[in-house]
PAPASE-147204 format. One line per 8 residues: number of its first residue (from 0); their letters; for each residue x, y, z of N, C-alpha, C, O. Coordinates in steps of 0.001 Angstrom, whole numbers. Example, Ala and Ser with C-alpha at 12.3 -4.5 7.8 and 13.67 -1.06 7.14 Angstrom:
BEGIN
0> AS> 13190/-5690/7800/12300/-4500/7800/13200/-3300/7800/14236/-3319/8465 | 12850/-2250/7080/13670/-1060/7140/12900/30/7870/13409/1138/8039
This chain:
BEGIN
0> XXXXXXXX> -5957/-7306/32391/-5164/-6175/31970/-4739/-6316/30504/-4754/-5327/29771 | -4385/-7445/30087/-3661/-7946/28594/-5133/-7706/27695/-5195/-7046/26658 | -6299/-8415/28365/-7085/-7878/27640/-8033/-6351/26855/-8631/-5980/25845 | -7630/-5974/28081/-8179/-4630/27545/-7099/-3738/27407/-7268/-2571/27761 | -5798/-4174/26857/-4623/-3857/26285/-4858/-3993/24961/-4873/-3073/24144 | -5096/-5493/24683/-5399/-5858/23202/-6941/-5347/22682/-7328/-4862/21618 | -7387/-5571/23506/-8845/-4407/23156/-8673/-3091/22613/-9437/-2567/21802 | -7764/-2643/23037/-7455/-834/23172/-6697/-639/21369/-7028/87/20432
8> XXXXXXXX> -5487/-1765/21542/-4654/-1877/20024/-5498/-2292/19390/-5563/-1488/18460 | -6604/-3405/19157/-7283/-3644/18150/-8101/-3035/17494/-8379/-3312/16328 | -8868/-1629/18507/-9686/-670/18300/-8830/813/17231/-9547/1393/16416 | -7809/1111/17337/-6766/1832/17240/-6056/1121/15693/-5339/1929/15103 | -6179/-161/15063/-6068/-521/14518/-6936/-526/13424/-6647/-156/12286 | -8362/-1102/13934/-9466/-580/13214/-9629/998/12450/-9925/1328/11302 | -9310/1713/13595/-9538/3430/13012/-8423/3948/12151/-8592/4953/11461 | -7108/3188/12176/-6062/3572/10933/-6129/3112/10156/-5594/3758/9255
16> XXXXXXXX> -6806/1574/9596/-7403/1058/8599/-8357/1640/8102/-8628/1293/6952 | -9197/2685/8716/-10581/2702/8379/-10105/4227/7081/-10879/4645/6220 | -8869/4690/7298/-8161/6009/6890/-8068/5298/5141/-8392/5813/4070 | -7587/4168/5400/-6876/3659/3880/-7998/2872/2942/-7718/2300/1889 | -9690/2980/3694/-10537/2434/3147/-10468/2878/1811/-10183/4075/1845 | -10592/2484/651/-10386/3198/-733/-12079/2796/-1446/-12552/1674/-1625 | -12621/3955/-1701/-14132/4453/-2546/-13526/3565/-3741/-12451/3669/-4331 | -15009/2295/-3957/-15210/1908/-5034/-14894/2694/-6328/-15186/3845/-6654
24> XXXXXXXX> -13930/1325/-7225/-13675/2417/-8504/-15036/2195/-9202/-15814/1260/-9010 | -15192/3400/-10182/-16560/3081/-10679/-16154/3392/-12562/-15429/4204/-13136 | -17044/2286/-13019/-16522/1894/-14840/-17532/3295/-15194/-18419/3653/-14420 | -17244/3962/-16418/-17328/4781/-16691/-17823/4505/-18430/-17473/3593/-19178 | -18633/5514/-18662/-18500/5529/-20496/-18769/6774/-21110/-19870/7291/-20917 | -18073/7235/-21698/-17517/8823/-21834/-18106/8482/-23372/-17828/7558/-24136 | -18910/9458/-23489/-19219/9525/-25167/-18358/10491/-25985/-17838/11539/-25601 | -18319/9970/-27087/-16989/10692/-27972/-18139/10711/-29247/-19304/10320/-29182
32> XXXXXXXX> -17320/11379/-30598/-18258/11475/-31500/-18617/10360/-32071/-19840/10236/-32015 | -18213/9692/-32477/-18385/8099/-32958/-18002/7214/-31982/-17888/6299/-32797 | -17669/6628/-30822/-17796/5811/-30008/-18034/6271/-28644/-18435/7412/-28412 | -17801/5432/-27764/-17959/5539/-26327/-16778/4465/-25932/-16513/3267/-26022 | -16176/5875/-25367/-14921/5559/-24476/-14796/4873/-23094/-15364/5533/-22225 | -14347/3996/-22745/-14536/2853/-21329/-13829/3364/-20762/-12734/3654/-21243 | -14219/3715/-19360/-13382/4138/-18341/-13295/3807/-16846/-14435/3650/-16408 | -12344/3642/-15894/-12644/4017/-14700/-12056/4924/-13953/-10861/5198/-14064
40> XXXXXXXX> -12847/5470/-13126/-12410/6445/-12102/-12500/5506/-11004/-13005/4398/-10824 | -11647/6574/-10152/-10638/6057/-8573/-11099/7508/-7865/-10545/8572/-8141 | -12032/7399/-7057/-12047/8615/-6585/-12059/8623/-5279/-12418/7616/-4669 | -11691/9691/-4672/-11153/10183/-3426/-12243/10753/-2772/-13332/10752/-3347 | -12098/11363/-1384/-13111/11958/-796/-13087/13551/-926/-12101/14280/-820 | -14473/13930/-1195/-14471/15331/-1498/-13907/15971/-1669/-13796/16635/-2700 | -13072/16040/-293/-12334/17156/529/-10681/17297/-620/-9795/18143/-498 | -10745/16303/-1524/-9384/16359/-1960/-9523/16704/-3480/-10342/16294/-4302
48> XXXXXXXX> -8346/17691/-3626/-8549/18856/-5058/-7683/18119/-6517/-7862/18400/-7702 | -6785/17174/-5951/-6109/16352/-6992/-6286/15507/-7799/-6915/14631/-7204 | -6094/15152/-8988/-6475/13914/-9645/-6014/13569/-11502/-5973/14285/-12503 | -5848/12705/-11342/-4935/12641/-12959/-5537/11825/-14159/-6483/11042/-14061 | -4931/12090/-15163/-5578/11164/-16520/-4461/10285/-16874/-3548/10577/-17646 | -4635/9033/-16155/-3654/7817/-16576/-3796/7680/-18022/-4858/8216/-18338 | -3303/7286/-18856/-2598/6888/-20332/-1960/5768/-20742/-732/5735/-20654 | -2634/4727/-21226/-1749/3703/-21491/-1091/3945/-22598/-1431/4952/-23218
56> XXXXXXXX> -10/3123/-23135/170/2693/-24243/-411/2319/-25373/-1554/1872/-25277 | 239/2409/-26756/76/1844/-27846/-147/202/-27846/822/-555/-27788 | -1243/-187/-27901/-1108/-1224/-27694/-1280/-2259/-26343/-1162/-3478/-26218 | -1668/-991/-25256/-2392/-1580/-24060/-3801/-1352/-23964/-4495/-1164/-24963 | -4415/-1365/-22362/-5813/-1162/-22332/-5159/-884/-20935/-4101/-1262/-20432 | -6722/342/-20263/-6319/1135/-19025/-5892/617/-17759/-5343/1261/-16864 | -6345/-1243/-17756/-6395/-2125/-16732/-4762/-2028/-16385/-4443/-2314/-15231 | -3614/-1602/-17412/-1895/-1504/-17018/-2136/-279/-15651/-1393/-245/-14671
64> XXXXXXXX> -3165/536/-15831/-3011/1376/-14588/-3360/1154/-12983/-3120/1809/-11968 | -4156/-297/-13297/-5040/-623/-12146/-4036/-317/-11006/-4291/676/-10324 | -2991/-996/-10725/-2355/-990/-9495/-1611/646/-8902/-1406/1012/-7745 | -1315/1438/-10346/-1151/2587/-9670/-2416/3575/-9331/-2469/4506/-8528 | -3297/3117/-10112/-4561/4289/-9558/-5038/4258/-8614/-5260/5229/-7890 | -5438/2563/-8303/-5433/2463/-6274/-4145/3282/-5581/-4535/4222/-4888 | -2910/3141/-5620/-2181/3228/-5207/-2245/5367/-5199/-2673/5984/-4223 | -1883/5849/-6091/-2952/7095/-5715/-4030/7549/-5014/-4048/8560/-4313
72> XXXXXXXX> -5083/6661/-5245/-6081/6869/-4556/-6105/6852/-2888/-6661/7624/-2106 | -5419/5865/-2689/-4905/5847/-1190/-4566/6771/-1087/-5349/7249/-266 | -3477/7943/-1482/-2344/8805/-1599/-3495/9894/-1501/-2908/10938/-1215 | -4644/10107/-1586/-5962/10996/-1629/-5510/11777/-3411/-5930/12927/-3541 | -5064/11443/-4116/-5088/11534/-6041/-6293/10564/-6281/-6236/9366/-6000 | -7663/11333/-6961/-8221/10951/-7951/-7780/10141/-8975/-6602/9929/-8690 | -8017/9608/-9923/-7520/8758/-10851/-8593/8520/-11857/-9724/8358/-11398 | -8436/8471/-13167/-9159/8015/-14237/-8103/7622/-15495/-7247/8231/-16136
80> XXXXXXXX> -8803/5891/-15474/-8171/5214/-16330/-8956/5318/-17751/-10050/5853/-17570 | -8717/4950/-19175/-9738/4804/-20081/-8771/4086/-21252/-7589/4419/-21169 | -9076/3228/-22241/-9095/2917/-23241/-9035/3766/-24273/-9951/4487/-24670 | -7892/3672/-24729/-7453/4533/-26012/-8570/4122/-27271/-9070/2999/-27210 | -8913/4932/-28278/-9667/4347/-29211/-9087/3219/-30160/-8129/3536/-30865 | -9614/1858/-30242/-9137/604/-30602/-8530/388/-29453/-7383/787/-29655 | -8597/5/-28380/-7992/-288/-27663/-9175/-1209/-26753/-10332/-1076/-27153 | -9008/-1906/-25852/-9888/-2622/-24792/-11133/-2628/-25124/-11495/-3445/-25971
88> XXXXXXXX> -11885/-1910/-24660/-13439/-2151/-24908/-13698/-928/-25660/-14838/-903/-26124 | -12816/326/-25978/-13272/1429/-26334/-12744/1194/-28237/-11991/1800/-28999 | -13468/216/-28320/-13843/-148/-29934/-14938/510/-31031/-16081/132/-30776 | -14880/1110/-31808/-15868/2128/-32789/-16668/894/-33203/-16314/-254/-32934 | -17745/1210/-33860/-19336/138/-34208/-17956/-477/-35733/-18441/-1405/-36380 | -16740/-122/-36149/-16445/-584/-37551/-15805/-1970/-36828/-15336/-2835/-37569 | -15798/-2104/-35808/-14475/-2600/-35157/-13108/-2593/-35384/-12408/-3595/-35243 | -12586/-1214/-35822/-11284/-1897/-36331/-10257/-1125/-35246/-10247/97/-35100
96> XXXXXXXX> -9606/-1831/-34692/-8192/-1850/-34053/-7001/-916/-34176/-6984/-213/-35186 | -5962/-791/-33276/-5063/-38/-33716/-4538/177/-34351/-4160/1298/-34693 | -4160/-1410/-35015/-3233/-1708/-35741/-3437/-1240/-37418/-2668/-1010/-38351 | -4946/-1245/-37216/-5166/-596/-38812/-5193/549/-38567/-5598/971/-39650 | -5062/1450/-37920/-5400/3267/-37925/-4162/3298/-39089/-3145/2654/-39348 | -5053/4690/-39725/-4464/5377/-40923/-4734/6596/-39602/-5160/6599/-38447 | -4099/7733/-40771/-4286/9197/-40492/-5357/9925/-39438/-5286/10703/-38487 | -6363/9227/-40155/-7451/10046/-39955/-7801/9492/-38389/-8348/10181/-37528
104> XXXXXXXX> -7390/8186/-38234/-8053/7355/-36406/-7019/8311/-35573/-7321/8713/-34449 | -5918/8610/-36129/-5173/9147/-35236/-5806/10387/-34788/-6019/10638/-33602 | -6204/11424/-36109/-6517/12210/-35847/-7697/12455/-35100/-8115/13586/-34852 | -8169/11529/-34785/-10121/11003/-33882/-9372/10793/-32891/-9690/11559/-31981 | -8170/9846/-32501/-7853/9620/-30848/-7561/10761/-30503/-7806/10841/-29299 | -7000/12113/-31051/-6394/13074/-30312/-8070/14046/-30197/-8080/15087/-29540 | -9274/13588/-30849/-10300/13958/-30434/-11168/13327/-29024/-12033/13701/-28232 | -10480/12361/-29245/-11139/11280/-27780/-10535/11887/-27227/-11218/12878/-26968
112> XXXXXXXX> -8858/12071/-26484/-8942/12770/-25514/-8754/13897/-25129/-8040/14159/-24161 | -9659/15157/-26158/-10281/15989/-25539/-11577/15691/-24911/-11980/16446/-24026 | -12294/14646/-25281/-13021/14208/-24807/-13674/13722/-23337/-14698/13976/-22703 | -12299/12743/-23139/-11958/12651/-21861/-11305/13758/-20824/-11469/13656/-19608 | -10749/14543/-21268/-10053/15851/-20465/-11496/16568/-20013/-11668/16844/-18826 | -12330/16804/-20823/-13072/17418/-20996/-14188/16772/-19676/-14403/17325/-18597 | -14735/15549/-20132/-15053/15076/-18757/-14634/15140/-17375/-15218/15455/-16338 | -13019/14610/-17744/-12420/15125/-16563/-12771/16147/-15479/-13006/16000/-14279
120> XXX> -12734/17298/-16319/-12760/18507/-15595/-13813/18831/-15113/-13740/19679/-14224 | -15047/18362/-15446/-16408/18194/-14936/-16416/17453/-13907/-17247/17668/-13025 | -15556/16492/-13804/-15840/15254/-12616/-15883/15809/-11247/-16076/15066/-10285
């Protein structure tokens, strides 16, 4: 009787786990005009219409989002992380970093993410 008690909960256990299985995130590379932007998406199953453009910081890389984009993704929210330009891997062929942007990088990151929006909305 105990056994096919614990048979019954272990099966029942299996199928509410099987709810919170979370779809491989998959790395991404979004072309921009002068570089290629690193990304990952967190994606959900079909059936679900939601999904956001995480943003790190000045001075981070998209990996600060890792734990909330799973954490969405469970939640059935899409998710896409990416690297600001100079930032993580989403480095231009000059290599140069945040820390040197003048004017003009700024004015290219606010072109990257139309870039990325732009993908986005295709996804």
């Amino acid at each position: 009787m105990y056994r096919i008690l614990l048979a019954g909960l272990l099966l029942l256990a299996q199928l509410g786990a099987a709810e919170y299985r979370l779809l491989r995130a998959q790395k991404l590379e979004i072309p921009a005009a002068d570089l290629t932007i690193s990304a990952t998406y967190y994606p959900v199953s079909a059936s679900q219409n939601y999904a956001v453009i995480l943003i790190h910081a000045l001075g981070r890389n998209r990996g600060d989002w890792n734990d909330l984009a799973k954490y969405l993704q469970k939640e059935g929210i899409a998710a896409l992380t990416f690297d600001l330009r100079g930032h993580g891997e989403s480095i231009a062929a000059d290599q140069r970093g945040w820390r040197l942007f003048q004017d003009a990088e700024y004015q290219e990151l606010n072109a990257n993410l139309a870039a990325v929006y732009a993908y986005a909305v295709q996804k």
